[in-house]
C-alpha positions as CSV (number, residue, x, y, z in Angstrom):
1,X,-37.4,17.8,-15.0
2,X,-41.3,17.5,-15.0
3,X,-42.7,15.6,-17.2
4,X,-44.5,17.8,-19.2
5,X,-41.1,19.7,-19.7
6,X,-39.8,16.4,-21.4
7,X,-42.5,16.2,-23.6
8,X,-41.5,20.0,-24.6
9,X,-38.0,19.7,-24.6
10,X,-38.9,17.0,-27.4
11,X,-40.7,18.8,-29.5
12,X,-38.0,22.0,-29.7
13,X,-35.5,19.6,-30.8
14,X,-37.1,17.7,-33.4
15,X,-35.4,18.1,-36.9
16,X,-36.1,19.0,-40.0
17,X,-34.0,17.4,-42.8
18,X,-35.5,18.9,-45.4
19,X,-36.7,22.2,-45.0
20,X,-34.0,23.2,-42.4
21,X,-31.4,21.0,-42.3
22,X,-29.3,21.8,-38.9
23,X,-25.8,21.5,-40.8
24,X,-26.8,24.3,-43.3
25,X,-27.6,26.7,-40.5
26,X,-24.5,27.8,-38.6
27,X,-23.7,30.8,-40.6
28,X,-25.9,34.2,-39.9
29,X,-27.5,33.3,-43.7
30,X,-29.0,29.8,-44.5
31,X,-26.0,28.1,-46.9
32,X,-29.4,28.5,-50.3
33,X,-29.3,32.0,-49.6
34,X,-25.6,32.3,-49.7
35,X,-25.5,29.7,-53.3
36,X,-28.3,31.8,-54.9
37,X,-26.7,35.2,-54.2
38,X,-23.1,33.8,-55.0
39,X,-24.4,31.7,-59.1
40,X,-25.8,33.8,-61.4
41,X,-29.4,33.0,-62.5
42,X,-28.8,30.3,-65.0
43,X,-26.4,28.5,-62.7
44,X,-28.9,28.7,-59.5
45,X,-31.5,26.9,-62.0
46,X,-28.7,24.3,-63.2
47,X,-27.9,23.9,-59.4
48,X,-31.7,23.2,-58.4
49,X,-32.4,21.2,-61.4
50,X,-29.1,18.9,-60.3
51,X,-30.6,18.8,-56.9
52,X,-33.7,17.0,-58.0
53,X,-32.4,14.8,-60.2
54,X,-30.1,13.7,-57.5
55,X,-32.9,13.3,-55.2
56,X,-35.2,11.3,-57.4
57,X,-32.5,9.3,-58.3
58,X,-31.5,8.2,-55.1
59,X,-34.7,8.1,-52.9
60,X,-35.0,4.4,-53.6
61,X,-31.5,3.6,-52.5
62,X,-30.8,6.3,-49.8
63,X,-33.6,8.1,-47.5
64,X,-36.8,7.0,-49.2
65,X,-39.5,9.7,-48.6
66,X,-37.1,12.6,-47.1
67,X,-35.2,12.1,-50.4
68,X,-38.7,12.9,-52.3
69,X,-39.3,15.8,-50.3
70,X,-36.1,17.2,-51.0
71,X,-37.1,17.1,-54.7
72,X,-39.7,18.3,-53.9
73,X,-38.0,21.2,-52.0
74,X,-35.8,22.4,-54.7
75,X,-38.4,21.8,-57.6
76,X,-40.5,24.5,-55.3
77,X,-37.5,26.8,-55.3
78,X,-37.1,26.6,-58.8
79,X,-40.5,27.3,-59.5
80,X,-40.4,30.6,-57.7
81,X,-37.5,31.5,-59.2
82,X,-38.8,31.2,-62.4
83,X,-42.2,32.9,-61.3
């Protein structure tokens, strides 16, 4: 493999914990889409709102920044749900 095909090969696989995280992914729907359609409205907003608690709570124990932008993921989502 050339070198510059290393370099590239890189790149493709780097993840994305927050935004896409690669365990979410193997259906033919990302596993959010799937919870939002399945809860009503009121229990999507009770399942983001849990998901930044937990995040905040744990970012200083667990996965430091990632956790933060997880929180800050879901409190994203939960504004444009309530938009």
């Amino acid at each position: 493999m050339a070198k510059w095909e290393m370099k590239e090969a890189c790149v493709v696989s780097t993840k994305d914990n927050v935004n896409s995280p690669s365990h979410y992914g193997q259906g033919k729907i990302e596993c959010i889409q799937y919870i939002e359609d399945f809860l009503n409205e009121d229990e999507y907003v009770g399942y983001l709102r849990g998901n930044i608690a937990k995040y905040l709570h744990r970012f200083r124990y667990k996965n430091g920044l990632e956790d933060l932008k997880k929180a800050q993921w879901y409190l994203n989502e939960l504004v444009r749900v309530m938009s």
